[in-house]
C-alpha positions as CSV (number, residue, x, y, z in Angstrom):
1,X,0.0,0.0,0.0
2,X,2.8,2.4,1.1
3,X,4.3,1.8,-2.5
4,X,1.0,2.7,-4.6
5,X,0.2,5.5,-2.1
6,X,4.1,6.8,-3.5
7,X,3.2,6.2,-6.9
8,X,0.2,8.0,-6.8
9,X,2.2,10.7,-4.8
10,X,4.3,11.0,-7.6
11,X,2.3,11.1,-10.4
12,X,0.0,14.2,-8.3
13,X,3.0,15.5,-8.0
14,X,3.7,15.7,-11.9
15,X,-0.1,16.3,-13.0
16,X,0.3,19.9,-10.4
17,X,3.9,21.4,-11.4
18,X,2.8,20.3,-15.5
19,X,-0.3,22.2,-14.6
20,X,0.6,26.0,-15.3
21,X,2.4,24.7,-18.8
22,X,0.4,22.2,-20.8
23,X,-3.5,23.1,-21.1
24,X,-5.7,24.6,-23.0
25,X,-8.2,27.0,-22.3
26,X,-11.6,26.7,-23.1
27,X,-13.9,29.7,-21.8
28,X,-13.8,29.1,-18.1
29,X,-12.6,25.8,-18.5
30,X,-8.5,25.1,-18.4
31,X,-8.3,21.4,-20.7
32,X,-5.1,19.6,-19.5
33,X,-3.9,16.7,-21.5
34,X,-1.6,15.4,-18.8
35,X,-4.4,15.6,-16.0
36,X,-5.7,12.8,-18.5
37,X,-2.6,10.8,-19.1
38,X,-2.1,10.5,-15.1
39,X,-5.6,9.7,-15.1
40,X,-5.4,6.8,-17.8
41,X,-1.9,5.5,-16.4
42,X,-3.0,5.7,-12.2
43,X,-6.5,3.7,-13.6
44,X,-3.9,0.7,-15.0
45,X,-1.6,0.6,-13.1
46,X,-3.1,1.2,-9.1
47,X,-6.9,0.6,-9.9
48,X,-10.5,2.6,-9.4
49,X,-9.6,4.4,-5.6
50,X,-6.1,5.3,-6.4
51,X,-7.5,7.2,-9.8
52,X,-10.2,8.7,-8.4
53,X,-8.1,10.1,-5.3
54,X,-4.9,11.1,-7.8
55,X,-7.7,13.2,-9.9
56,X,-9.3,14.6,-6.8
57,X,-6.0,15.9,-5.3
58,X,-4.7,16.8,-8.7
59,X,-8.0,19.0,-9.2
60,X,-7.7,20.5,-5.7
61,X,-4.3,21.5,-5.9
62,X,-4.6,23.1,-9.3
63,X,-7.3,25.3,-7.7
64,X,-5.5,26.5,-4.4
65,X,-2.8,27.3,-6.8
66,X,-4.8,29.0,-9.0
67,X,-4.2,27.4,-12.1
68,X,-6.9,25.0,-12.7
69,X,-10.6,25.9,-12.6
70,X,-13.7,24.1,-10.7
71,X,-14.6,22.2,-13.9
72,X,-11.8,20.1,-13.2
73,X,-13.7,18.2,-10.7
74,X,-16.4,16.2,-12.6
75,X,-14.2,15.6,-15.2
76,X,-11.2,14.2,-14.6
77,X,-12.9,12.4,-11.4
78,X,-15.2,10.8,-14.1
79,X,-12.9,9.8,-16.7
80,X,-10.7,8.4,-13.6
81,X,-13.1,6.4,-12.5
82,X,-14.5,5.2,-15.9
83,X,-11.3,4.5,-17.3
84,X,-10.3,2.5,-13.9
85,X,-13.8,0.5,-14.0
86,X,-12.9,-0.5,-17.8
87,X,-9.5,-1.5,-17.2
88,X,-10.1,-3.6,-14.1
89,X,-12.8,-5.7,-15.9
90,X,-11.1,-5.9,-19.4
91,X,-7.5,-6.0,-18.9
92,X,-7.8,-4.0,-21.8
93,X,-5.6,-0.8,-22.7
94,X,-7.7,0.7,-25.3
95,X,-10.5,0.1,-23.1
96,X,-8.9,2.2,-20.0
97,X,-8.1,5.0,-22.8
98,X,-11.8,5.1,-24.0
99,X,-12.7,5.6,-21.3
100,X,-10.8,8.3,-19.9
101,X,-12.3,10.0,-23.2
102,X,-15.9,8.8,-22.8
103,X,-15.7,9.8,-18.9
104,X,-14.1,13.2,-19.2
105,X,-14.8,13.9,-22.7
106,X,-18.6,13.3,-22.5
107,X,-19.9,12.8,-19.3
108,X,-17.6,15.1,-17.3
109,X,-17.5,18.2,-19.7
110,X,-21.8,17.7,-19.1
111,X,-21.5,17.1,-15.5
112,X,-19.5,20.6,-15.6
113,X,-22.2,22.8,-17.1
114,X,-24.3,23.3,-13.9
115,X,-20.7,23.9,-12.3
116,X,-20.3,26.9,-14.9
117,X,-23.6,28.0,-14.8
118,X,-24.3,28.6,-11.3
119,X,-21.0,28.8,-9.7
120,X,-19.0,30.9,-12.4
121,X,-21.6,32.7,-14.4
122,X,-20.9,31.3,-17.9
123,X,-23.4,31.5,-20.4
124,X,-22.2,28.7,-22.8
125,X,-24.7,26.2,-23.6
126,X,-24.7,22.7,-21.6
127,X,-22.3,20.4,-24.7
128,X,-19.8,23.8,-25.2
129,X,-17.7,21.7,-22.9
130,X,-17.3,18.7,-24.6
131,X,-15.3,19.3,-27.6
132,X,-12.2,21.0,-25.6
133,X,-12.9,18.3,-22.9
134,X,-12.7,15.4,-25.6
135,X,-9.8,17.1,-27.6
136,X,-7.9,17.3,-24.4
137,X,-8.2,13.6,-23.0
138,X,-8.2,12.3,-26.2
139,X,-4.3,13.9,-26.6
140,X,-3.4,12.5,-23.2
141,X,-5.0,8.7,-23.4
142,X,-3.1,8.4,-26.5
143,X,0.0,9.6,-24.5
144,X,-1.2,7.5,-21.9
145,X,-2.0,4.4,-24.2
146,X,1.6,5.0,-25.7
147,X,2.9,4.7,-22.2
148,X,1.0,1.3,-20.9
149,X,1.8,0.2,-24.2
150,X,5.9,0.0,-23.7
151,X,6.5,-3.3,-21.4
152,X,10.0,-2.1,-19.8
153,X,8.0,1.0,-18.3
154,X,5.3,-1.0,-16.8
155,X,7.2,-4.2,-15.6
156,X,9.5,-1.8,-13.9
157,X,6.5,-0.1,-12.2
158,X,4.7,-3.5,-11.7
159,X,8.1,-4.6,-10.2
160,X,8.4,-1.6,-7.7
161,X,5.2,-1.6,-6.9
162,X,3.9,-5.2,-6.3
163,X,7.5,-6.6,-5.6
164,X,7.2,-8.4,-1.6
Protein backbone atom coordinates (compact mmCIF):
# COMPACT_ATOMS: atom_id res chain seq x y z
CA UNK A 1 0.00 0.00 0.00
CA UNK A 2 2.77 2.44 1.14
CA UNK A 3 4.33 1.85 -2.47
CA UNK A 4 0.99 2.66 -4.56
CA UNK A 5 0.15 5.54 -2.09
CA UNK A 6 4.07 6.84 -3.46
CA UNK A 7 3.23 6.24 -6.91
CA UNK A 8 0.23 8.00 -6.75
CA UNK A 9 2.20 10.69 -4.77
CA UNK A 10 4.34 11.03 -7.58
CA UNK A 11 2.26 11.09 -10.45
CA UNK A 12 0.03 14.23 -8.35
CA UNK A 13 2.98 15.51 -8.03
CA UNK A 14 3.68 15.66 -11.93
CA UNK A 15 -0.09 16.31 -13.02
CA UNK A 16 0.28 19.90 -10.42
CA UNK A 17 3.90 21.41 -11.44
CA UNK A 18 2.81 20.29 -15.49
CA UNK A 19 -0.28 22.18 -14.57
CA UNK A 20 0.59 25.98 -15.25
CA UNK A 21 2.39 24.65 -18.82
CA UNK A 22 0.37 22.24 -20.85
CA UNK A 23 -3.50 23.12 -21.14
CA UNK A 24 -5.68 24.61 -23.01
CA UNK A 25 -8.16 26.99 -22.28
CA UNK A 26 -11.60 26.67 -23.09
CA UNK A 27 -13.93 29.70 -21.80
CA UNK A 28 -13.76 29.13 -18.07
CA UNK A 29 -12.61 25.79 -18.52
CA UNK A 30 -8.52 25.06 -18.38
CA UNK A 31 -8.31 21.36 -20.71
CA UNK A 32 -5.06 19.58 -19.47
CA UNK A 33 -3.93 16.69 -21.46
CA UNK A 34 -1.62 15.42 -18.76
CA UNK A 35 -4.38 15.64 -16.03
CA UNK A 36 -5.73 12.78 -18.53
CA UNK A 37 -2.61 10.82 -19.15
CA UNK A 38 -2.14 10.50 -15.05
CA UNK A 39 -5.61 9.69 -15.06
CA UNK A 40 -5.40 6.79 -17.79
CA UNK A 41 -1.89 5.52 -16.38
CA UNK A 42 -3.04 5.73 -12.23
CA UNK A 43 -6.49 3.67 -13.62
CA UNK A 44 -3.93 0.72 -15.02
CA UNK A 45 -1.56 0.60 -13.06
CA UNK A 46 -3.10 1.24 -9.07
CA UNK A 47 -6.93 0.57 -9.94
CA UNK A 48 -10.53 2.60 -9.39
CA UNK A 49 -9.63 4.37 -5.61
CA UNK A 50 -6.15 5.34 -6.36
CA UNK A 51 -7.45 7.19 -9.83
CA UNK A 52 -10.20 8.68 -8.40
CA UNK A 53 -8.07 10.10 -5.29
CA UNK A 54 -4.92 11.06 -7.81
CA UNK A 55 -7.69 13.22 -9.90
CA UNK A 56 -9.31 14.59 -6.84
CA UNK A 57 -6.05 15.92 -5.27
CA UNK A 58 -4.68 16.82 -8.70
CA UNK A 59 -7.99 19.02 -9.25
CA UNK A 60 -7.73 20.50 -5.68
CA UNK A 61 -4.32 21.52 -5.95
CA UNK A 62 -4.65 23.11 -9.34
CA UNK A 63 -7.26 25.31 -7.67
CA UNK A 64 -5.46 26.50 -4.36
CA UNK A 65 -2.84 27.33 -6.77
CA UNK A 66 -4.77 29.02 -9.04
CA UNK A 67 -4.16 27.41 -12.12
CA UNK A 68 -6.87 25.04 -12.72
CA UNK A 69 -10.63 25.92 -12.57
CA UNK A 70 -13.69 24.11 -10.70
CA UNK A 71 -14.64 22.20 -13.88
CA UNK A 72 -11.81 20.08 -13.24
CA UNK A 73 -13.72 18.21 -10.72
CA UNK A 74 -16.44 16.24 -12.60
CA UNK A 75 -14.23 15.64 -15.17
CA UNK A 76 -11.20 14.24 -14.62
CA UNK A 77 -12.88 12.36 -11.43
CA UNK A 78 -15.25 10.77 -14.13
CA UNK A 79 -12.87 9.78 -16.75
CA UNK A 80 -10.70 8.44 -13.64
CA UNK A 81 -13.06 6.40 -12.49
CA UNK A 82 -14.54 5.19 -15.89
CA UNK A 83 -11.28 4.50 -17.34
CA UNK A 84 -10.34 2.52 -13.91
CA UNK A 85 -13.75 0.49 -13.98
CA UNK A 86 -12.87 -0.54 -17.76
CA UNK A 87 -9.54 -1.50 -17.24
CA UNK A 88 -10.15 -3.60 -14.12
CA UNK A 89 -12.81 -5.68 -15.89
CA UNK A 90 -11.12 -5.85 -19.36
CA UNK A 91 -7.53 -6.05 -18.88
CA UNK A 92 -7.82 -4.03 -21.77
CA UNK A 93 -5.63 -0.77 -22.66
CA UNK A 94 -7.68 0.71 -25.33
CA UNK A 95 -10.49 0.11 -23.14
CA UNK A 96 -8.85 2.23 -19.98
CA UNK A 97 -8.05 5.04 -22.78
CA UNK A 98 -11.81 5.13 -24.03
CA UNK A 99 -12.72 5.65 -21.26
CA UNK A 100 -10.76 8.27 -19.86
CA UNK A 101 -12.26 10.02 -23.18
CA UNK A 102 -15.93 8.79 -22.79
CA UNK A 103 -15.67 9.77 -18.93
CA UNK A 104 -14.13 13.17 -19.16
CA UNK A 105 -14.77 13.92 -22.74
CA UNK A 106 -18.57 13.32 -22.47
CA UNK A 107 -19.87 12.79 -19.28
CA UNK A 108 -17.63 15.11 -17.29
CA UNK A 109 -17.52 18.21 -19.66
CA UNK A 110 -21.84 17.72 -19.14
CA UNK A 111 -21.47 17.10 -15.48
CA UNK A 112 -19.49 20.60 -15.62
CA UNK A 113 -22.19 22.76 -17.07
CA UNK A 114 -24.32 23.28 -13.89
CA UNK A 115 -20.66 23.87 -12.32
CA UNK A 116 -20.26 26.89 -14.93
CA UNK A 117 -23.60 28.04 -14.77
CA UNK A 118 -24.32 28.61 -11.31
CA UNK A 119 -20.96 28.81 -9.68
CA UNK A 120 -19.04 30.87 -12.44
CA UNK A 121 -21.58 32.68 -14.37
CA UNK A 122 -20.87 31.28 -17.89
CA UNK A 123 -23.44 31.46 -20.39
CA UNK A 124 -22.23 28.67 -22.78
CA UNK A 125 -24.73 26.18 -23.60
CA UNK A 126 -24.65 22.67 -21.63
CA UNK A 127 -22.29 20.40 -24.73
CA UNK A 128 -19.76 23.84 -25.21
CA UNK A 129 -17.68 21.70 -22.89
CA UNK A 130 -17.27 18.72 -24.63
CA UNK A 131 -15.33 19.28 -27.55
CA UNK A 132 -12.16 20.97 -25.56
CA UNK A 133 -12.91 18.30 -22.90
CA UNK A 134 -12.73 15.38 -25.62
CA UNK A 135 -9.79 17.09 -27.57
CA UNK A 136 -7.86 17.29 -24.42
CA UNK A 137 -8.21 13.65 -23.01
CA UNK A 138 -8.24 12.28 -26.22
CA UNK A 139 -4.26 13.92 -26.59
CA UNK A 140 -3.38 12.53 -23.18
CA UNK A 141 -4.99 8.69 -23.42
CA UNK A 142 -3.06 8.38 -26.46
CA UNK A 143 0.00 9.65 -24.54
CA UNK A 144 -1.24 7.49 -21.86
CA UNK A 145 -1.97 4.36 -24.18
CA UNK A 146 1.62 5.02 -25.69
CA UNK A 147 2.89 4.73 -22.18
CA UNK A 148 1.04 1.30 -20.95
CA UNK A 149 1.85 0.22 -24.24
CA UNK A 150 5.89 0.02 -23.73
CA UNK A 151 6.46 -3.35 -21.37
CA UNK A 152 9.99 -2.13 -19.84
CA UNK A 153 8.01 0.99 -18.27
CA UNK A 154 5.28 -1.05 -16.80
CA UNK A 155 7.18 -4.18 -15.64
CA UNK A 156 9.51 -1.75 -13.89
CA UNK A 157 6.54 -0.14 -12.19
CA UNK A 158 4.74 -3.47 -11.70
CA UNK A 159 8.13 -4.64 -10.18
CA UNK A 160 8.38 -1.59 -7.65
CA UNK A 161 5.20 -1.63 -6.90
CA UNK A 162 3.88 -5.20 -6.29
CA UNK A 163 7.49 -6.63 -5.58
CA UNK A 164 7.25 -8.41 -1.59
Amino acid sequence: MTKKLTLTALLVGIGTLTSHIIYIPAGVAKCFPVQHMINVLTAVLLGPKYAVFSAFTISTLRNILGVGSLLAFPGSMIGAFLSALLYQYSQRLSLAALGEIIGTGILGAIAAYPLASILMGSTKGAFFFVIPFAASSIAGSIIAYLICRNKSITQLINQYIYKQ
